[in-house]
N, C-alpha and C positions, 0 to 999 in steps of 0.2 A: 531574517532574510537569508543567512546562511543555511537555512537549513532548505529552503525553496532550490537555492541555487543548488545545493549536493542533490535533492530530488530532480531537478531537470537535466543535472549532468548524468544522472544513470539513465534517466532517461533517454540520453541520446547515444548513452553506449550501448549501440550496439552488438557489439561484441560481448559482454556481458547478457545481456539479455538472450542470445543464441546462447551462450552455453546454458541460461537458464531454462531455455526452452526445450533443449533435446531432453529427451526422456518421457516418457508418461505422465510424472511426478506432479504435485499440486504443484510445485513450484514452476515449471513447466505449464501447466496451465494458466499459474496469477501473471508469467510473464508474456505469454500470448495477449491474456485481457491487456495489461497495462501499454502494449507496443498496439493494438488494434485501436483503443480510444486516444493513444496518442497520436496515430495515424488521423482518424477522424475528427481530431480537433484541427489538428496541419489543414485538412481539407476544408473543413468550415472556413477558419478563420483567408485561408488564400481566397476561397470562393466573394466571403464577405469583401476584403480589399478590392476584388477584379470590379466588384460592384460601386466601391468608392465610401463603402462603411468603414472606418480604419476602430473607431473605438469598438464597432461590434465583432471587429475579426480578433482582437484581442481577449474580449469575453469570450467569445467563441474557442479560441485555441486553449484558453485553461478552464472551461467548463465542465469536459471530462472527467479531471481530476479532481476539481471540486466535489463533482457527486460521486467520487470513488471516496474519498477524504471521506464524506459525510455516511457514506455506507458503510465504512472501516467504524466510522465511529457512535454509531447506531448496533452494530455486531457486538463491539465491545462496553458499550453500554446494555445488553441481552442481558437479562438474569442465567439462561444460559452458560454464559462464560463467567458471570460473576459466581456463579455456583462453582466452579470449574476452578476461577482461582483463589476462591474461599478452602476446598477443599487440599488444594496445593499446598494454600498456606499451615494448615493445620497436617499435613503430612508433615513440613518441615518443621514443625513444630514439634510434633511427636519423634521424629527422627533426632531433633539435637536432646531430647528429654533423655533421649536412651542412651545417647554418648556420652551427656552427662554424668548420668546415673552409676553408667560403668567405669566414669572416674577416668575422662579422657583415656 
């Protein structure tokens, strides 16, 4: 549950998120994505309550993040990236082989 609460507190830092945003940067852009679905969850879930759904406005405002969650963890499940940190891992493998070698 700690770790929900620190994701919806950056969440609502905004301030944080602007200085994420300014630049071009991919970071810059994951912080646009994450402040526009968080936006669009706000408005479902107000929209669902004005109508008198109170359990569906709740679904609704952590939905987005649900299926960011699940597309984070679909990317890192990719062969892809497991290729990616296969080969990392044998770089630093290769890399402590040679410090070794030369006898710290």
């Amino acid at each position: 549950m700690d770790k929900l609460a620190v994701a919806l507190g950056l969440l609502r830092n905004d301030t944080l998120l602007e200085k994420l945003a300014k630049g071009p940067g991919v970071l810059g852009g994951l912080a646009n994505i994450v402040r526009s679905g968080d936006r669009a969850g706000q408005a479902a879930s107000k929209f669902l309550q004005s109508k008198g759904h109170k359990n569906l406005a709740v679904a609704a405002r952590f939905a987005p993040h649900a299926v960011g969650v699940a597309a984070v963890k679909k990317v890192h499940d990719s062969d892809t990236v497991q290729k990616m940190k296969r080969k990392y891992r044998i770089y630093k493998v290769r890399k402590a082989m040679r410090v070794a070698q030369r006898g710290y």
